[in-house]
N, C-alpha and C positions, 0 to 999 in steps of 0.2 A: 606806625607799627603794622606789618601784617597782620591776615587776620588769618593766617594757617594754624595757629598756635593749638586748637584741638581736635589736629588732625594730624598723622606721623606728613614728614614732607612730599610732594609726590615720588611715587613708587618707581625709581629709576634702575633698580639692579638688573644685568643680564637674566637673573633665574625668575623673574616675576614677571617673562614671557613664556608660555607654557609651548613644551618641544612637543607635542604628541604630532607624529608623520603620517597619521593615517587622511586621506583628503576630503574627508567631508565632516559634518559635525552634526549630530543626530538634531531632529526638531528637540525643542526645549522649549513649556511653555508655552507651547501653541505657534510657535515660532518657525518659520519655513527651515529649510537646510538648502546649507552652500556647501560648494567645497572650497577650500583651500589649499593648494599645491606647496608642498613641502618645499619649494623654493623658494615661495614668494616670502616666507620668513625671513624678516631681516632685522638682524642685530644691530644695538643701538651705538651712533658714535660716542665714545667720549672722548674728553679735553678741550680745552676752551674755544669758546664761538664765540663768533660776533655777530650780531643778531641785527634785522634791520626789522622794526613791527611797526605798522602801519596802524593808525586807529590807537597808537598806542597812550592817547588821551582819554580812554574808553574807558568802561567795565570792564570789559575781557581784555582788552590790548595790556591797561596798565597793570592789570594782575598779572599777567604773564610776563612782562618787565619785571615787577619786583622781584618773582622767581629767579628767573634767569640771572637778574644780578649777584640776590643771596648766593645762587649757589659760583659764582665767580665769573659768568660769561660778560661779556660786554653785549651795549645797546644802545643801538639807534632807534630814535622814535620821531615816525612822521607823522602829523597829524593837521588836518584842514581847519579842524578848530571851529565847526559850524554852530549853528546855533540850533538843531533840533533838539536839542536840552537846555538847560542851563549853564551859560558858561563856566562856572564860576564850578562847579561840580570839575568839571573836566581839568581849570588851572588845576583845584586841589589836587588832581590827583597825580600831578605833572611835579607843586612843589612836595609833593610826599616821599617822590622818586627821587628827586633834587638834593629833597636837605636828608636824604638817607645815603645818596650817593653824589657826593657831590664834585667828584673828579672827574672834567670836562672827557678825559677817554676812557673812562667807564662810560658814560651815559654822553650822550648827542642827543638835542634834539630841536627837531624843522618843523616849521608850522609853513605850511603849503598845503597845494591841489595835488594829489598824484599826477592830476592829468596836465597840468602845467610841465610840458615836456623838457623845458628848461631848467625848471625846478628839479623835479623830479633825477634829471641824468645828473645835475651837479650832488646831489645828496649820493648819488652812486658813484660816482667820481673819487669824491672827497672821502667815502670813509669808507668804499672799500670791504662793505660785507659781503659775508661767504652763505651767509643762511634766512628765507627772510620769513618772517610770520607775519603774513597780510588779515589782520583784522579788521582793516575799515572797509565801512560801507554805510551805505544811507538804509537805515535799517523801520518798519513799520509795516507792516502788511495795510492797513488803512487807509494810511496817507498816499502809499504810491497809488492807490485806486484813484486820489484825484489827481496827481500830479505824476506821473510814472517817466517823465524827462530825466529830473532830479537822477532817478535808479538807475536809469540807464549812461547815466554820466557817471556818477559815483560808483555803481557796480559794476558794469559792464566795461565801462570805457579804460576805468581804474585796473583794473584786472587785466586788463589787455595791455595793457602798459607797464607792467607792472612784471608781467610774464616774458615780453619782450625785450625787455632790460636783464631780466634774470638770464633769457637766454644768452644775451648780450656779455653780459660781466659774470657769465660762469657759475651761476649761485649753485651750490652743492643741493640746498634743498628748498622747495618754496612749500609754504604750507598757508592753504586760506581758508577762511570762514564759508562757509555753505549754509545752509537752515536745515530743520526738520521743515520747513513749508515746501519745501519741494515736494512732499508724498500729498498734498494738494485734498484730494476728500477722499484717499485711499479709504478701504474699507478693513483692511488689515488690520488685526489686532495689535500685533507689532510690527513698527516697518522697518524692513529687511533695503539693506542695499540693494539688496539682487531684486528689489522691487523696479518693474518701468516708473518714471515719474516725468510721463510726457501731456500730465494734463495740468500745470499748476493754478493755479483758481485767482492768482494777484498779478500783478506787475513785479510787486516785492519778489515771490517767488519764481517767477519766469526770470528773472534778472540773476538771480543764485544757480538756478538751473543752465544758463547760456555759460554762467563763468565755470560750471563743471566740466562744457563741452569743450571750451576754448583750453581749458587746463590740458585736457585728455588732447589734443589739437597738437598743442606745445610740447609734449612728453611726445605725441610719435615724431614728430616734422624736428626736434632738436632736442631727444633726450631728457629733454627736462625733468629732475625728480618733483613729482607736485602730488599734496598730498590733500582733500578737500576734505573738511568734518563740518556734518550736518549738526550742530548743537541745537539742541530740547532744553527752550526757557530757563537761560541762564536768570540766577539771583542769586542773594546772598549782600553780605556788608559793599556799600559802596555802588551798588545797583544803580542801575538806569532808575531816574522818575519816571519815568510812563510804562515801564514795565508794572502787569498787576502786585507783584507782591511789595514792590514800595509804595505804591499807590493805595493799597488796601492799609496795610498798616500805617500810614499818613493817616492815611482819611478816619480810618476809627477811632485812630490817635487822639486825633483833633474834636471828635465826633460830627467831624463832614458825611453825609453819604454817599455811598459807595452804589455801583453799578452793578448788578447780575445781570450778564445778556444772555437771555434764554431761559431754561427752566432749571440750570444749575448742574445738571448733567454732563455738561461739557467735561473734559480731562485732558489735562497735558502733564507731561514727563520733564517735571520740573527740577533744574539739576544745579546742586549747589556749587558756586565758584570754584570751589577748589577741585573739585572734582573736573571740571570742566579743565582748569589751569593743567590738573595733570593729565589730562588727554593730549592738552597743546604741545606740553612737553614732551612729551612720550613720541608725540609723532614730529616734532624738528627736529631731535635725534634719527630717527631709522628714515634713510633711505631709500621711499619705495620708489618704483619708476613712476606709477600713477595709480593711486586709491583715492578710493572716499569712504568715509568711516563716520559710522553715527556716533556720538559723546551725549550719551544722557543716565538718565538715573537704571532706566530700563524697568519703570512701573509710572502706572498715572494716576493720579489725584483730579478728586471730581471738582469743579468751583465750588460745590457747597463746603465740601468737605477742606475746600480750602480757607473758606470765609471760616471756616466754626476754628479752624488751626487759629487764624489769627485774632480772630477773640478771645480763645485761652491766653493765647501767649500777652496782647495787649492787654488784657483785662478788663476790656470794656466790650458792648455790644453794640452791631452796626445796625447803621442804620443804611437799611437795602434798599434800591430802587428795580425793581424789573423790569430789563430793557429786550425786544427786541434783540434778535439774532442780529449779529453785524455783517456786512458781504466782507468775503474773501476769509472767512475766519474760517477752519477745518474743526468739526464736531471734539475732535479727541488726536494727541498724539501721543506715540510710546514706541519709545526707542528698542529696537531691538540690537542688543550691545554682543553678542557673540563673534562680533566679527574681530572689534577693537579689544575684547578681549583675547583673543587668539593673535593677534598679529599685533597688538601694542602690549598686551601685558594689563588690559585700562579695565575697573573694574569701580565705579562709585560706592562712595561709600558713607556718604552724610544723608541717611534719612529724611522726609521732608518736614517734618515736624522738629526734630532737629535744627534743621537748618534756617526755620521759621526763627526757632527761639533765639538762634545766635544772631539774625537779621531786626528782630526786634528789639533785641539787649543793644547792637550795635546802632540802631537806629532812637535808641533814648540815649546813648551816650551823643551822638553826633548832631541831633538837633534838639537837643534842653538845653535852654540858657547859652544859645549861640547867637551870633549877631546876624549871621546870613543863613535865611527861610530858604527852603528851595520848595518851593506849594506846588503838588502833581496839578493840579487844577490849571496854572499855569504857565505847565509845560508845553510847549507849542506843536511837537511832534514836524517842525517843519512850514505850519501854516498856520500862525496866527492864534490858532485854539487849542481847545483842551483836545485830548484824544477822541475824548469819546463824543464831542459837541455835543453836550447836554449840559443846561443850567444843573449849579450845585449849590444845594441849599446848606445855609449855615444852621447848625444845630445850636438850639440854645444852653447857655453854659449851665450847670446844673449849682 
C-alpha cells in the first residue's frame, strides 16, 4: 500500500505553478536572488507516459514508480540489483509494484548494468520509452572516499550512456538524480543553484557534479530536455538502512547505540519521500531544455535535535556515542527551494517531526514480528562494513 495516504497526492494542476512575469525573485530568508525569464516557464505535459526509471528498485526509484502507475502512466524499471543494501529490501519493493500492478505492459522490469551496452540498447529497443527518470546511482559520500572507481562506473559512466541513448531514441525528457553534496563546504545559509559548486569535498559528489556537466553537454550538442534535482536527505517509510534516520530509529529501537559525529551541531534539510516524489514528478512532466533544481524541505534540523525527534517518537532513550567528524561530510545543508517553486509549482510539505512519526509508526509496523531483520549495523555500504566502521555495542535487555 502506499504510504501517500496523509498527504493530498502530488500537486500536478497547471495553476499550482505560479505565473508572476516579473524576472527576478526578491532574497527570501537570507536567500540570494535569481532571475527567471518569463520564458523559461514551462507547462506541464499531460496524458499518458511511459516512463523508463533506472534505480527503480530504490528508495526514490521505486516510490516514484508507484506514483506514476496509480495515477495511469506505464513503467519500466531498470535496476543492477547491487548489494550496497540489503537485498531482500530492494526485491520488496519490486514485489510491492508487482502484486499492485501486475500487467506485464503496465510495469517491465530488467535487472542489468546500465553500462552493459548490450543490455542497456535492448531494454530501449524493446519498450520503447518516451521519458526516462534516471535514479540510479552508487550513492554514499564515505565509501566513495575509499573506493571512488565504483562511482565513477555507476555515476559517471551510467549517465553517459544513458544520455546517449536518450539522444539516440528521441526521449522527450530525461530527468536525473543530482545531490545536495555538490555545494561541498559552501558557506551559504541556503544554497542557491546559482551557487558555483566547483569544489566538491568526495568522489561521491564530484561524480554528481561531472553528470550535471555532461547533462548540460547533451542539451547544447542534441537538444536534449534534461532536467537534474539536487535532493537534501531523502527519508521516510521504506528508507535506505544506512541512511541516519533509519539507522537512528533501528538502533534506539533495539537499544543499540547510536553515533553523533561531532558536537551535534551538524544540520541537514531533511525531506520526506513524498515530497521528494512530487518534485520528481512535477519535473518529468515539464519540459525544460536544461535545469537543475534543488528538492528539499527548505529548513535544517540540527543532529541533536534530531536524536531528541526520535526518542519522542520511539519512546525510548539512546544511547550516544561521540564520534569524531567524518571526511567528506559538509557541516550543514539547506535547500534553498525558490527556484522549483517558481518553475515546478514544488513546494514541501511534511514537517520533520511529522515525518519522523509516520517513519517510526511505519518502521514498527514493518519490522515487529517479521521473519526478515534488516540490522543497519550490517549494512555493507558497499564494503564489507558497517557505515560508520565502529564496533556497536549491544545494550542489555532491560
Amino acid at each position: 500500500m502506499s504510504h501517500f495516504s496523509d498527504k493530498s497526492t502530488p500537486k500536478m494542476e497547471n495553476d499550482d505553478v505560479l505565473t508572476d512575469t516579473s524576472t527576478s525573485i526578491s532574497s527570501v530568508d537570507g536567500c540570494s536572488t535569481f532571475g527567471i525569464p518569463k520564458e523559461r516557464l514551462v507547462e506541464p505535459h499531460v496524458g499518458h507516459k511511459k516512463v523508463l526509471i533506472t534505480g527503480g528498485a530504490g528508495f526514490i526509484g521505486s516510490s516514484v514508480a508507484a506514483y506514476l502507475l496509480m495515477r495511469g502512466d506505464d513503467v519500466v524499471i531498470v535496476d543492477e540489483m547491487n548489494d550496497y543494501y540489503d537485498l531482500r529490501i530492494k526485491e520488496n519493493n519490486l514485489n510491492r509494484l508487482r502484486e499492485a500492478y501486475p500487467e506485464k505492459e503496465r510495469l517491465s522490469i530488467y535487472k542489468g548494468d546500465i553500462c552493459d551496452s548490450d543490455f542497456i540498447h535492448n531494454v530501449f529497443e524493446t519498450e520503447r520509452p518516451e521519458w526516462i527518470c534516471h535514479m540510479a546511482a552508487r550513492a554514499g559520500v564515505r565509501p566513495s572516499i575509499q573506493d571512488p572507481y565504483v562511482y565513477i562506473h555507476s555515476n559517471v559512466e551510467a549517465t553517459t550512456r544513458l544520455m546517449d541513448l536518450s539522444h539516440r531514441f528521441g526521449i522527450k525528457n530525461f530527468v536525473f538524480a543530482s545531490s545536495s553534496s555538490v555545494y561541498g563546504g559552501s558557506k551559504s545559509t541556503f544554497f542557491s543553484e546559482d551557487e558555483a559548486v566547483d569544489h566538491p569535498v568526495s568522489p561521491y559528489a564530484a561524480t554528481k557534479k561531472a553528470c550535471e556537466l555532461l547533462a548540460y553537454t547533451y542539451h547544447h550538442l542534441y537538444k536534449l530536455n534534461v532536467t537534474g534535482l539536487r535532493f537534501f536527505t531523502v527519508y521516510g517509510p521504506n528508507g535506505r538502512p544506512d541512511m541516519a534516520p533509519f539507522k537512528f530509529i533501528d538502533r534506539v529501537s533495539r537499544g543499540v547505540e547510536i553515533q553523533q559525529f561531532g558536537n551535534g551541531q551538524s544540520s541537514r534539510d531533511y525531506t520526506y519521500i513524498d515530497d521528494i516524489v512530487d518534485g520528481v514528478v512535477r519535473s518529468i512532466d515539464r519540459q525544460h531544455g536544461y535545469e537543475v533544481f534543488n528538492l528539499g524541505k527548505g529548513s535544517g534540523t540540527s543532529l541533536k535535535s534530531f536524536i531528541n525527534l526520535v526518542q519522542k517518537h520511539v519512546g525510548k532513550s539512546a544511547k550516544i556515542r561521540v564520534m569524531p567528524d567524518q571526511p567528506g561530510d559538509v557541516p550543514y545543508t539547506c535547500a534553498n527551494v525558490h527556484k522549483a517553486k517558481k518553475m515546478l509549482g514544488y513546494e514541501a510539505s511534511i514537517p520533520f517531526e511529522e515525518g519522523i512519526r509516520r517513519t517510526v509508526e511505519w518502521y514498527n509496523t514493518a519490522y515487529s514480528n517479521t521473519a526478515i531483520t534488516i540490522c543497519p549495523e550490517l549494512q555493507a555500504n558497499g564494503l564489507g562494513r558497517a557505515a560508520s566502521r565502529v564496533n556497536l555495542q549491544e545494550a542489555t535487555t532491560a
